[in-house]
C-alpha positions in Angstrom: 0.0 0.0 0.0 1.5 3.6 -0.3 1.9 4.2 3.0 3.9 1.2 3.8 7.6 1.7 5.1 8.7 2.2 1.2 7.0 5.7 0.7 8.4 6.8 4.5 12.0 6.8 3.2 14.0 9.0 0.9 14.0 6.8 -1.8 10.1 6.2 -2.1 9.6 9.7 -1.7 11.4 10.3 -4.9 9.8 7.7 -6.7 6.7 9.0 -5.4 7.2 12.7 -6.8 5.7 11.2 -10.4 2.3 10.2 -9.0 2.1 13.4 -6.7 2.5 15.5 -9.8 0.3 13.4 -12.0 -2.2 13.3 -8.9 -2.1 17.2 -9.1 -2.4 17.5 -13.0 -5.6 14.8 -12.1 -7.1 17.3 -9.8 -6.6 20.5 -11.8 -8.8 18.7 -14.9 -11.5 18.1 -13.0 -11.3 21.5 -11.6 -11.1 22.8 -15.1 -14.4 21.0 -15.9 -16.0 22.1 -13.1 -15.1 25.5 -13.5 -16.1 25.5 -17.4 -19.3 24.0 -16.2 -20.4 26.2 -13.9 -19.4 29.3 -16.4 -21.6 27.5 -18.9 -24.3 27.3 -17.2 -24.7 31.2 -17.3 -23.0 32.2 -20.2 -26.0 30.8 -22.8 -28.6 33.1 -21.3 -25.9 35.7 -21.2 -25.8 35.4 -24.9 -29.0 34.7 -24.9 -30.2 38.3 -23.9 -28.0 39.8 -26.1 -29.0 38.4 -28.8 -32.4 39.4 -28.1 -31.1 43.0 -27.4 -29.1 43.2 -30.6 -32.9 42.1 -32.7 -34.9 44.9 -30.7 -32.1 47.7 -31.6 -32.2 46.5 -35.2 -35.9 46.4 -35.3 -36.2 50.4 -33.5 -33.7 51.4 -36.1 -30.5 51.4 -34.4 -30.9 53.7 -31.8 -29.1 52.3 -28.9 -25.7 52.9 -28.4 -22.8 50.8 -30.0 -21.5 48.4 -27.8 -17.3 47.8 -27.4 -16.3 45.0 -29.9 -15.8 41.9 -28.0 -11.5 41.1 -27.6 -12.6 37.7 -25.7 -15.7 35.9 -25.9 -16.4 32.7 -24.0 -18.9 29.8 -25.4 -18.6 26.8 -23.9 -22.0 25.6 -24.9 -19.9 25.5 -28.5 -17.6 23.0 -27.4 -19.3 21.8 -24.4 -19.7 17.8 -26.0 -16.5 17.3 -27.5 -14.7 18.9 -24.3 -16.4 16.9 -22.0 -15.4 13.6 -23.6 -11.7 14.8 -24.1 -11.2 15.6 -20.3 -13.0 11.8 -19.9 -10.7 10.2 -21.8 -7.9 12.3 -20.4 -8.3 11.0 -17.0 -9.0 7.9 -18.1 -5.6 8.1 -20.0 -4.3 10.0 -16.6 -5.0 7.4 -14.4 -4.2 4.2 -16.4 -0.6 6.2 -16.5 -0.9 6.6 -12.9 -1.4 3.4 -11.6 1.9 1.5 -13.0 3.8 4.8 -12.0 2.8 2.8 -8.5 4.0 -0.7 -8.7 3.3 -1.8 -5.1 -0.3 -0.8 -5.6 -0.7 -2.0 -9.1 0.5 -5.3 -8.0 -1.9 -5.9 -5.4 -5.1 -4.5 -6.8 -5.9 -5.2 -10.4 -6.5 -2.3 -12.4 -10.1 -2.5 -12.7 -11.0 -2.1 -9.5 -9.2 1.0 -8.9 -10.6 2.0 -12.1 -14.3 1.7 -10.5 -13.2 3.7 -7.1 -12.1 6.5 -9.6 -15.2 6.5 -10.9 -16.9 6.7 -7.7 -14.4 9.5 -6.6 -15.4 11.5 -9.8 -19.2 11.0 -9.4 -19.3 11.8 -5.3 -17.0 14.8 -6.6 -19.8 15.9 -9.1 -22.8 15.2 -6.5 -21.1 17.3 -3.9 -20.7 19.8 -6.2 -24.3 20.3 -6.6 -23.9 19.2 -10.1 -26.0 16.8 -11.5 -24.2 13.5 -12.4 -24.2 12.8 -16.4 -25.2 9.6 -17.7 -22.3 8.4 -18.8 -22.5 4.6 -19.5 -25.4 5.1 -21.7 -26.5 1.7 -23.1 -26.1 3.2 -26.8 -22.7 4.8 -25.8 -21.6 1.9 -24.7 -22.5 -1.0 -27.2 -21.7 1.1 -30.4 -18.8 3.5 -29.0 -17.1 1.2 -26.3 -17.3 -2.0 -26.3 -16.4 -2.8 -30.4 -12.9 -1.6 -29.7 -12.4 -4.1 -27.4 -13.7 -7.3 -28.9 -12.1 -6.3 -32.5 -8.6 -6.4 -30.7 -9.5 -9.3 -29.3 -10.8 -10.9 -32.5 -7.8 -9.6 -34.8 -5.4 -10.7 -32.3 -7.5 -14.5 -31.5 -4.7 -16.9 -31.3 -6.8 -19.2 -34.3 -4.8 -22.3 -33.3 -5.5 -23.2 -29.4 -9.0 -21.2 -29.7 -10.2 -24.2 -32.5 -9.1 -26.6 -31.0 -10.9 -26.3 -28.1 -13.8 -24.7 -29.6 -16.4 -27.8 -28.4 -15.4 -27.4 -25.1 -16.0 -23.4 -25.5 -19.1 -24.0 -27.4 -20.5 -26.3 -24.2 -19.2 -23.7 -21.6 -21.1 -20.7 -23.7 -24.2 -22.2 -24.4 -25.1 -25.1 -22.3 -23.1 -23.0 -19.3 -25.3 -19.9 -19.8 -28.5 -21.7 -20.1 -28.3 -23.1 -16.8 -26.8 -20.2 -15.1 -29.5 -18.2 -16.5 -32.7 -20.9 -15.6 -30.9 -21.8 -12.6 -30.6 -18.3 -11.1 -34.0 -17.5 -12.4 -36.1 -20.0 -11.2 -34.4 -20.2 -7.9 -34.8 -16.4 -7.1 -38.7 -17.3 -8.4 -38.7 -20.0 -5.6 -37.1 -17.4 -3.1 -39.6 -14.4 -4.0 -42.5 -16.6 -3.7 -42.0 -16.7 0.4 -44.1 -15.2 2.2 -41.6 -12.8 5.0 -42.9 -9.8 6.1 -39.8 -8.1 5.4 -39.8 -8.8 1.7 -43.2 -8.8 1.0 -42.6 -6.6 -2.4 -40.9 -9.8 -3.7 -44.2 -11.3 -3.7 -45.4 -10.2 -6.6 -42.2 -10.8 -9.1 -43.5 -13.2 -11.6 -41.3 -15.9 -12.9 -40.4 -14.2 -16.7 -39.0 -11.6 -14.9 -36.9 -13.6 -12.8 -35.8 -15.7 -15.7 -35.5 -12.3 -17.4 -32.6 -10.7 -14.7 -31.3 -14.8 -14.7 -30.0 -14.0 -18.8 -28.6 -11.1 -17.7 -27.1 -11.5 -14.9 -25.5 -15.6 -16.2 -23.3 -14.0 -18.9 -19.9 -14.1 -18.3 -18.3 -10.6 -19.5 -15.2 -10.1 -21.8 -14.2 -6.9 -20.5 -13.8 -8.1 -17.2 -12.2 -11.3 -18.4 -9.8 -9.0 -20.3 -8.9 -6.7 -17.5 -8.1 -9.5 -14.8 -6.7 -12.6 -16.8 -3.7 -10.5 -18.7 -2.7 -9.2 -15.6 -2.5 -12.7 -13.9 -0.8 -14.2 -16.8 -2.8 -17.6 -16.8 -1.8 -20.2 -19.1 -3.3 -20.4 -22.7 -5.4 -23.1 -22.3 -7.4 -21.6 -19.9 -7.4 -18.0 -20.8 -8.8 -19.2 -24.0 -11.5 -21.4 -22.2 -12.9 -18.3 -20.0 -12.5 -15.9 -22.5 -14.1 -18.0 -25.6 -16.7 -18.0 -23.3 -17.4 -14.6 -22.5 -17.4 -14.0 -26.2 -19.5 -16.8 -27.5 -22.0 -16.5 -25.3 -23.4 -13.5 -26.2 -25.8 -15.4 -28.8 -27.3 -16.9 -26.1 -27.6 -13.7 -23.5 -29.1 -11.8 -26.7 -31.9 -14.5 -27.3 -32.5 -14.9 -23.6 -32.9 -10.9 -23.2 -35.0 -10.6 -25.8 -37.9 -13.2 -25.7 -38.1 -12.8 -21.7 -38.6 -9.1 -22.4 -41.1 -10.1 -24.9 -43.0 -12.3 -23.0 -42.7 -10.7 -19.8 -45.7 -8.9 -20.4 -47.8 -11.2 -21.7 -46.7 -13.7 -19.0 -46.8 -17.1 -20.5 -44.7 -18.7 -22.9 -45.8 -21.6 -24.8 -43.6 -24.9 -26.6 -43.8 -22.8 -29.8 -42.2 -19.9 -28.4 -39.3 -22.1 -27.1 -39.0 -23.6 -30.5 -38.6 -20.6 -32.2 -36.2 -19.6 -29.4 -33.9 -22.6 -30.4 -34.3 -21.4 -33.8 -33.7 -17.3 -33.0 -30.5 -18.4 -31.5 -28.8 -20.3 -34.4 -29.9 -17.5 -36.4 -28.3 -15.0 -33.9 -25.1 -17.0 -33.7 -24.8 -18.2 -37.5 -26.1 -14.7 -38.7 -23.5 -13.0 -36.7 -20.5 -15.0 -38.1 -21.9 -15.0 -41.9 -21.9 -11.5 -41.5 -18.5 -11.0 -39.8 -16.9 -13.6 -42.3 -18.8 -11.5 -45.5 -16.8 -8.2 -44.4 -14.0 -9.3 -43.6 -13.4 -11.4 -47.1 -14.5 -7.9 -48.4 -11.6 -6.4 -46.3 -9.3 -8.7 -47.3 -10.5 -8.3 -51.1 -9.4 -4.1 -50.8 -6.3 -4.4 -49.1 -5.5 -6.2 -52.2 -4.8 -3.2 -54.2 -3.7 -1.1 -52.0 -0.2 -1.1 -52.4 -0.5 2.3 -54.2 -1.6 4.0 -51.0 -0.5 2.4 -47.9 -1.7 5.3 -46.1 -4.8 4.5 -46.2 -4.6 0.5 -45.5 -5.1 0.7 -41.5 -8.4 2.5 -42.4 -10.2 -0.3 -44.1 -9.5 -2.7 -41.5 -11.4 -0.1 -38.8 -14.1 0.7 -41.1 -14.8 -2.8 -42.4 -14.9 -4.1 -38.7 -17.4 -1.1 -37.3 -19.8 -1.8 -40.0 -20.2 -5.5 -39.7 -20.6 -4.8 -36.2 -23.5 -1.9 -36.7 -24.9 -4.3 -39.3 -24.7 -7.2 -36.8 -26.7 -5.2 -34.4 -29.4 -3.5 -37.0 -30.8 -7.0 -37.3 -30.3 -8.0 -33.9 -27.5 -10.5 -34.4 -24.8 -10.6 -32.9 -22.6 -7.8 -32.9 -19.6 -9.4 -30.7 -19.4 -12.6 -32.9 -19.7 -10.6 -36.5 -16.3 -8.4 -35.0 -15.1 -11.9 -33.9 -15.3 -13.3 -37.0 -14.5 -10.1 -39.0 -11.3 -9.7 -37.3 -10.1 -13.5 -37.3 -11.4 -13.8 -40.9 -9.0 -10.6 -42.7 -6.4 -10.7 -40.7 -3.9 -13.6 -42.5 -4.9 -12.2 -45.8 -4.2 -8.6 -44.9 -1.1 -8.4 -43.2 0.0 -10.6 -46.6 -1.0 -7.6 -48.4 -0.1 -4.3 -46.2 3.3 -3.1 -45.1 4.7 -3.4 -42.4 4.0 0.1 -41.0 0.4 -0.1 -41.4 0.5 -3.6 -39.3 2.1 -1.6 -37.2 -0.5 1.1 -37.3 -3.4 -1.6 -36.8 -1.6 -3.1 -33.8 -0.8 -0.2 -32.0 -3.9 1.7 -32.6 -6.5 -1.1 -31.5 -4.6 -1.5 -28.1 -4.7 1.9 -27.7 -8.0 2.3 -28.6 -9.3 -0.8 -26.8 -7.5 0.0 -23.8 -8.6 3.9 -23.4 -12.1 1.9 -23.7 -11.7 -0.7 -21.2 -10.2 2.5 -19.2 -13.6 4.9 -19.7 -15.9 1.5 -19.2 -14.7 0.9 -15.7 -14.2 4.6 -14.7 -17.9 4.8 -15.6 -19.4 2.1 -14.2 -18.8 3.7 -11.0 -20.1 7.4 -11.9 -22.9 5.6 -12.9 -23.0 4.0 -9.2 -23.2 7.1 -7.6 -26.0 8.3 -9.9 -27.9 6.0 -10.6 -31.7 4.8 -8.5 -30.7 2.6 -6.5 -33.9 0.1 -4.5 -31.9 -1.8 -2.1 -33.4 -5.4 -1.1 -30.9 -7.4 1.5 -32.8 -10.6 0.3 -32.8 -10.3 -3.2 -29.5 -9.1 -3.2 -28.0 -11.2 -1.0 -29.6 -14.7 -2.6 -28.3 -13.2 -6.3 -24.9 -12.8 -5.5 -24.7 -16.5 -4.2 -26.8 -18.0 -6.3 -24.4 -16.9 -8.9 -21.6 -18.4 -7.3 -23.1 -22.2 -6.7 -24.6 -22.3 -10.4 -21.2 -21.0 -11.6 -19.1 -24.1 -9.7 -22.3 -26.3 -10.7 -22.1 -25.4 -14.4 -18.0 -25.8 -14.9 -17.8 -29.5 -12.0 -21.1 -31.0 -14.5 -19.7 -29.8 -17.9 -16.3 -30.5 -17.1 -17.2 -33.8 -16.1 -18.8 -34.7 -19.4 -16.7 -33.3 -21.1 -13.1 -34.8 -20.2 -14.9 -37.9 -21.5 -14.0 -36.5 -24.6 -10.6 -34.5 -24.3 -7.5 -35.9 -24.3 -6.2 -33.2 -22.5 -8.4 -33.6 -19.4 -9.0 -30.5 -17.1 -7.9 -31.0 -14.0 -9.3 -30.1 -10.3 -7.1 -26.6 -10.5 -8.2 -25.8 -14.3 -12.2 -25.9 -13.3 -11.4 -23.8 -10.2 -10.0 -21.2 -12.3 -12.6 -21.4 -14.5 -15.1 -21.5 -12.0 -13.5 -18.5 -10.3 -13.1 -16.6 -13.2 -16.7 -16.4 -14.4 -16.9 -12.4 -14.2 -19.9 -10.1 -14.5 -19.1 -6.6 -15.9 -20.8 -3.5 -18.1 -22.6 -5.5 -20.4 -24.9 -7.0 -17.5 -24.9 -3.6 -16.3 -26.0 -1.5 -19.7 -28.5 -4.6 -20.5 -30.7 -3.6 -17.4 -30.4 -0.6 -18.4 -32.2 -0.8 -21.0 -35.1 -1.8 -19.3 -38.5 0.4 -19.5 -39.5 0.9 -15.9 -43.1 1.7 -17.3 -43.1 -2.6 -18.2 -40.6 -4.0 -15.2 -41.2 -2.1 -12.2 -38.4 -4.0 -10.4 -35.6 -2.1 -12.8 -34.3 -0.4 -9.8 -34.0 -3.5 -8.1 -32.4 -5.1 -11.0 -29.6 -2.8 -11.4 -28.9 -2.2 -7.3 -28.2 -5.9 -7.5 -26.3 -6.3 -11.1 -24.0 -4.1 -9.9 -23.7 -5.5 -6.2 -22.5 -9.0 -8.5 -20.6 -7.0 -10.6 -18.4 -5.3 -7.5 -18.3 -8.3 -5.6 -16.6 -9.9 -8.7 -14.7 -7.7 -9.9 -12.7 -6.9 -6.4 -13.6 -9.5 -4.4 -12.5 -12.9 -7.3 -10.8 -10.5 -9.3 -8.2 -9.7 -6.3 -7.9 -13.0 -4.7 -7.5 -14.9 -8.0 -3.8 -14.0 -8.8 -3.3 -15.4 -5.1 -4.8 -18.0 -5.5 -3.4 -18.8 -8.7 0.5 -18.9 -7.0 -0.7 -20.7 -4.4 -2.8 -23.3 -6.7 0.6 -23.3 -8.8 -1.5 -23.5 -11.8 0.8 -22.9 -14.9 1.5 -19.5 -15.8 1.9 -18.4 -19.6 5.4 -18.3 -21.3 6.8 -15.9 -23.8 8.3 -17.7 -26.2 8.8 -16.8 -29.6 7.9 -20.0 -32.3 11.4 -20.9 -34.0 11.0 -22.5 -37.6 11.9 -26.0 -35.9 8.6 -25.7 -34.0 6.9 -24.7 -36.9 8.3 -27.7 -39.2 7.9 -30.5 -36.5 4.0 -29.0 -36.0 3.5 -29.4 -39.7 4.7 -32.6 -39.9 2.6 -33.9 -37.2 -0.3 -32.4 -38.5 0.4 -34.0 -42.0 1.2 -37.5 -40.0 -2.2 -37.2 -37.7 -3.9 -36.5 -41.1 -2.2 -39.3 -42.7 -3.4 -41.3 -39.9 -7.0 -40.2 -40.1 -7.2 -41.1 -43.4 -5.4 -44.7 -43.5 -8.0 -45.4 -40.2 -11.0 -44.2 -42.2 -12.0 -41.5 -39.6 -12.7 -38.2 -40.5 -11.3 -36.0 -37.7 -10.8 -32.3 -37.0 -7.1 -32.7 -39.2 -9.1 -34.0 -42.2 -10.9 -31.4 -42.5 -8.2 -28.9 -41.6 -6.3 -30.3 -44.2 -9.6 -29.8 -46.7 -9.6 -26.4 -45.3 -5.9 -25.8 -45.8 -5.9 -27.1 -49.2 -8.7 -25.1 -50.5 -7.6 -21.8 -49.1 -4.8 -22.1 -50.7 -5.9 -23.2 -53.8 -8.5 -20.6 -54.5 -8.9 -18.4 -51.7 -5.6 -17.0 -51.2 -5.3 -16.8 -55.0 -8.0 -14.0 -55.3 -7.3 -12.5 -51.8 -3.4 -11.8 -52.0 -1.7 -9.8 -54.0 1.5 -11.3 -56.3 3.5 -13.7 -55.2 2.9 -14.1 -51.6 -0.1 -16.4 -52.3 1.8 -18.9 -54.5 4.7 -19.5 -51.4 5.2 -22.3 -49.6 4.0 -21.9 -45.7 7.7 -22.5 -44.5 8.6 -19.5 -46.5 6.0 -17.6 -45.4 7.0 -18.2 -42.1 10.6 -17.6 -42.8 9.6 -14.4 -44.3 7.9 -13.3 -40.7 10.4 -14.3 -39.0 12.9 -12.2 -41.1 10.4 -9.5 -40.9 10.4 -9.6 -36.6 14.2 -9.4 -36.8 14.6 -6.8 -39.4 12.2 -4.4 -36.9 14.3 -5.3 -33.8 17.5 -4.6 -35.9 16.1 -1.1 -36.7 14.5 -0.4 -32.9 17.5 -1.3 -31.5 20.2 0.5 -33.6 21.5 -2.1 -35.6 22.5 -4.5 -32.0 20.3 -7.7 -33.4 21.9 -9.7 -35.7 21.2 -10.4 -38.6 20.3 -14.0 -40.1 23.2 -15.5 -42.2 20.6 -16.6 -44.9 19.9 -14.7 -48.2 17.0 -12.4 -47.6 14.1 -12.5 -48.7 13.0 -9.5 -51.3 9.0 -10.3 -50.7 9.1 -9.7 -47.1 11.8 -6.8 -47.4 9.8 -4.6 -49.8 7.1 -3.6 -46.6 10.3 -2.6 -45.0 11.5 -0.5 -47.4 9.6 3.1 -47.9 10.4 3.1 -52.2 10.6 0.4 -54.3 13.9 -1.3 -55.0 15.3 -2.4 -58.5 14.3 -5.9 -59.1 17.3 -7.8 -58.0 19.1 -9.9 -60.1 18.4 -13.5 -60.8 21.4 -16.3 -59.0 21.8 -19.3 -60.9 20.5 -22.7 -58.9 23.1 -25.6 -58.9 20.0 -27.9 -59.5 16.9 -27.3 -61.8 13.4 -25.7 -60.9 11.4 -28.6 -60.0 7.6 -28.3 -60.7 6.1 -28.4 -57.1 8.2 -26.0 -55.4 11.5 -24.3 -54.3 12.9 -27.2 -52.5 16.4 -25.4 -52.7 15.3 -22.4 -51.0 14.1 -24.5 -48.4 17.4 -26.2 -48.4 19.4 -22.9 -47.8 16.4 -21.4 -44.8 16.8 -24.8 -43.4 20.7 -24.7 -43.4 21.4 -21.2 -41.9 18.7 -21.7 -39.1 19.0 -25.2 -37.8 21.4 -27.6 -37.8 24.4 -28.0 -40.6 23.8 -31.0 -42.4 24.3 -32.5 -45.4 21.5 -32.5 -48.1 20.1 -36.0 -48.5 21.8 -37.5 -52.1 19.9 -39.7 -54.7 22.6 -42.8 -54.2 25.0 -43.6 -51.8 28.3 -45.3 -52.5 31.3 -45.1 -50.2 33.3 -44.6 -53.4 31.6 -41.9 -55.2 30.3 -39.4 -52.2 28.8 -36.4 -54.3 29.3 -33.5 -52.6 26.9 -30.8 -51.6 28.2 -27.5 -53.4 26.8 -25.4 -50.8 28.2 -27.4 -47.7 31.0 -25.3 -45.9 34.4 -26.8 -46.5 34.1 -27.9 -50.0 37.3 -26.9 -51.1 39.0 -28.6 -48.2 37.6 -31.4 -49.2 38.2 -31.7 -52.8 41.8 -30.8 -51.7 41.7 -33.9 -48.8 40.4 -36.2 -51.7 43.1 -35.3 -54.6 45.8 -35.9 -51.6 44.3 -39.2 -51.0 44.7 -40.1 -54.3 47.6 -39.2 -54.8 49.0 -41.3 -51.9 46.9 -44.0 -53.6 49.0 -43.9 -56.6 52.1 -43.5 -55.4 52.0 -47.0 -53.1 50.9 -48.7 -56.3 
């Protein structure tokens, strides 16, 4: 904490001197806006009258007197939107900076939750300022300004790999997870609010729909919150991909579940053809939301094609693309989160083939800016909205929410885990399903969903949203803190950084190719069948009509080796030329995103041994030879007489010279 025995000496108080002054600048914003608020509020009436004055002197004929021409005006009505949101945004960006300027506190409380006491600071601020609190986390704000940021870094940057492979178990979590959290928590609180207690009696008359109703949107878990806590832990990929798959896959199912409870709510009975059309709304939702997704971002793909021309603009298709599968996602009420999924996942191997290498740089560092400042604003305003918003406290609804949450969370992961390491051969063990378990986290999107409920049709909203954002606190600090400890003390495996070398990549080929092999000599048609289908068609057709040149026609070892050269050309120039180099001839594809104008073509090297028809088995040869071990190539025919000798193997002039001395010694003993 800062006031341990670290901040009383010299040292801390040094170290500390960057968060005083940042704390000061912090102060001095909100001052500003307070001050500019208050002079707002009277300068439009102020402008007002004299407006009015300046339209009665003109219509009696100018007889007043003729006022002193203004040297500085003040309108803050004029600017009073866009202002507002740049100070939000700069304390957002203020205390995100803040916070790792304080390590000790950083590493104790995730960011998150300081991020919500901020926003209760600001919006206690504002109240006892007399001011009235804005309503920030608007439900339309939020789902088209804040929250697509976020999932499309996530999508563009999906690790495709682990996140298919264990897309059944993801799929069961999402859906058959949600379901019951959502009937499970629904019809319990029913049972609980039929009771007859004299303290609760305004319980009594909560019908089950609505129940079920706050049960869909309470049972998501939420992305953002996911986000914010599992990449500061560091979890392992395995699991970081199962909780966060999750979060994004089932929103389908919340989206369904939200909207024929709020349908039927009113009408307050739901028949079997209701729930049939239910199952059917959702695969619509779901399948919908990735056809659309997948439709962009073939489109997005498609345009980058041809814009070699004007790499300037290459980052901006990428943005637009995403945004409008998103809105068009949502104008038909599919979903919005799996059409930016899909979008992003979809482009993103034909576009970086087609861009440069400062617009992938452009793209990276602008969605993790941008999705962070919105993770940043999301948190920040959860807890203005706190403070603002009506509030109907009920201990026994309340309390019975937050813990039925809780049991049908470890219910849900112990059951479907269960079945499903029936299945796995990588079984999750005890540890993996209490991190998953423990991770299930409730955040904004619960929170702007009961928002959006019409008081006039639920008269419990109040209710509602006093105890969606009791779950969401007690989450977010109360799991969200004691996870990383409990992770360390669990031991549970930690992620590791480690770059993929072009021996991983080879021997991860090869055993896809021999699992494939296998598949097909056994007669089964697994998940590497039909990756192999899918590989084989992409780059048969697909790639051929969404890559530009020559980079669709390369082998996927080259194409690998051409990333790799890429990553250490860029470390070569951030670090001043310390990185060395690889001893390999380089590659002209990859270098000519590198280079701002375009080079001469270079000139063509004469191959010891002929083109052969399926490929540039030489190239191979040499990528192989300066990156892994020096071997010899492999040679048609052996004979311990005639060795034929690799021209490119090191040493073949010593050699030669070895073998014409043996010889020689040969023919002189004869």
């Amino acid at each position: 904490m800062p006031t341990g025995s670290g901040w009383l000496s010299p040292a801390g108080s040094g170290r500390s001197l960057p968060g005083r002054g940042l704390l000061l600048l912090t102060v001095l914003v909100l001052l500003e806006g307070t001050v500019f608020r208050l002079g707002a509020a009277s300068t439009p009436d102020v402008s007002g009258h004299d407006t009015k004055d300046h339209h009665k002197a003109t219509a009696i004929g100018h007889n007043s007197t003729k006022k002193a021409f203004p040297v500085l005006d003040l309108d803050y009505g004029h600017i009073q939107t866009p202002f507002e949101i740049s100070l939000w945004v700069l304390l957002a960006s203020l205390m995100k900076l803040g916070f790792h300027l304080i390590p000790r506190l950083s590493g104790i409380v995730p960011e998150s939750c300081l991020l919500i006491v901020v926003g209760l600071l600001v919006g206690g601020l504002i109240k006892i300022a007399g001011e009235k609190v804005p309503p920030v986390l608007d439900s339309r704000l939020f789902f088209l300004c804040l929250l697509p940021p976020i999932i499309l870094d996530a999508g563009y940057f999906l690790p495709i790999r682990p996140f298919m492979e264990n897309l059944g178990t993801i799929l069961i979590f999402a859906v058959v997870g949600t379901l019951w959290n959502a009937f499970f928590i629904g019809g319990l609180l029913y049972a609980v609010c039929q009771i007859q207690t004299g303290n609760s009696s305004e319980l009594n008359g909560l019908g089950l729909l609505p129940c079920l109703l706050f049960g869909s949107i309470i049972s998501a878990v939420d992305p953002v919150a996911v986000l914010a806590v599992f990449e500061e832990i560091h979890i392992n990929e395995l699991l970081h991909i199962l909780v966060f798959g999750e979060s994004l896959l089932n929103d389908a199912v919340t989206v369904v579940l939200y909207h024929l409870f709020e349908e039927y709510s009113g009408v307050g009975t739901v028949t079997v053809m209701d729930g049939f059309l239910g199952i059917i709304s959702f695969l619509v939702v779901a399948l919908g939301g990735v056809l659309v997704g997948a439709i962009y971002g073939i489109l997005a793909a498609f345009t980058s094609r041809f814009t070699s021309h004007t790499r300037v603009i290459e980052p901006l298709f990428v943005f637009v693309y995403s945004y409008i599968a998103y809105l068009s996602a949502e104008m038909f009420h599919l979903s919005g989160i799996m059409a930016l999924i899909a979008c992003g996942a979809v482009m993103r191997p034909y576009v970086e083939a087609n861009i440069s290498h400062k617009s992938h740089t452009t793209i990276k560092y602008f969605l993790k800016m941008w999705s962070s400042v919105s993770e940043t604003l999301i948190f920040i305003f959860l807890g203005v909205a706190t403070v603002d918003g009506p509030h109907f406290w009920n201990w026994t609804f309340v309390t019975v929410t937050v813990i039925l949450c809780l049991v049908a969370r470890v219910i849900g992961v112990v059951g479907l885990t269960y079945i499903i390491n029936k299945f796995r051969i990588v079984k999750l063990t005890t540890k993996d399903q209490f991190i998953i378990a423990y991770g299930g986290l409730r955040g904004a999107i619960a929170f702007s969903l009961g928002f959006l409920l019409k008081e006039d049709h639920f008269p419990e909203r109040n209710m509602f949203l006093t105890a969606i954002i009791t779950v969401i606190f007690f989450t977010v600090f109360v799991q969200g803190m004691t996870i990383k400890p409990l992770v360390e003390l669990l031991a549970v495996k930690k992620k590791q950084e480690a770059k993929r070398s072009i021996n991983e990549e080879i021997h991860t080929q090869f055993l896809d190719h021999l699992l494939t092999g296998i598949e097909d000599i056994c007669g089964h048609y697994g998940h590497h069948h039909w990756k192999d289908k899918l590989n084989r068609f992409n780059k048969k057709y697909v790639k051929k009509c969404l890559i530009a040149g020559e980079r669709s026609k390369e082998p996927q070892l080259i194409a690998f080796y051409h990333k790799m050269e890429m990553k250490q050309a860029i470390q070569l120039v951030e670090s001043g030329g310390g990185v060395k180099m690889p001893s390999a001839m380089p590659s002209t594809v990859s270098m000519q995103n590198i280079q701002p104008k375009k080079l001469p073509p270079p000139k063509t090297v004469e191959r010891a041994l002929p083109q052969l028809p399926k490929g540039r088995e030489e190239e191979i040869r040499k990528i192989l030879r300066s990156n892994l071990q020096r071997t010899r190539q492999r040679l048609h025919s052996y004979n311990r007489h005639t060795l034929v000798a690799d021209p490119y193997e090191d040493g073949f002039d010593k050699f030669i010279l070895k073998k014409q001395k043996i010889i020689e010694l040969e023919n002189k003993k004869c």
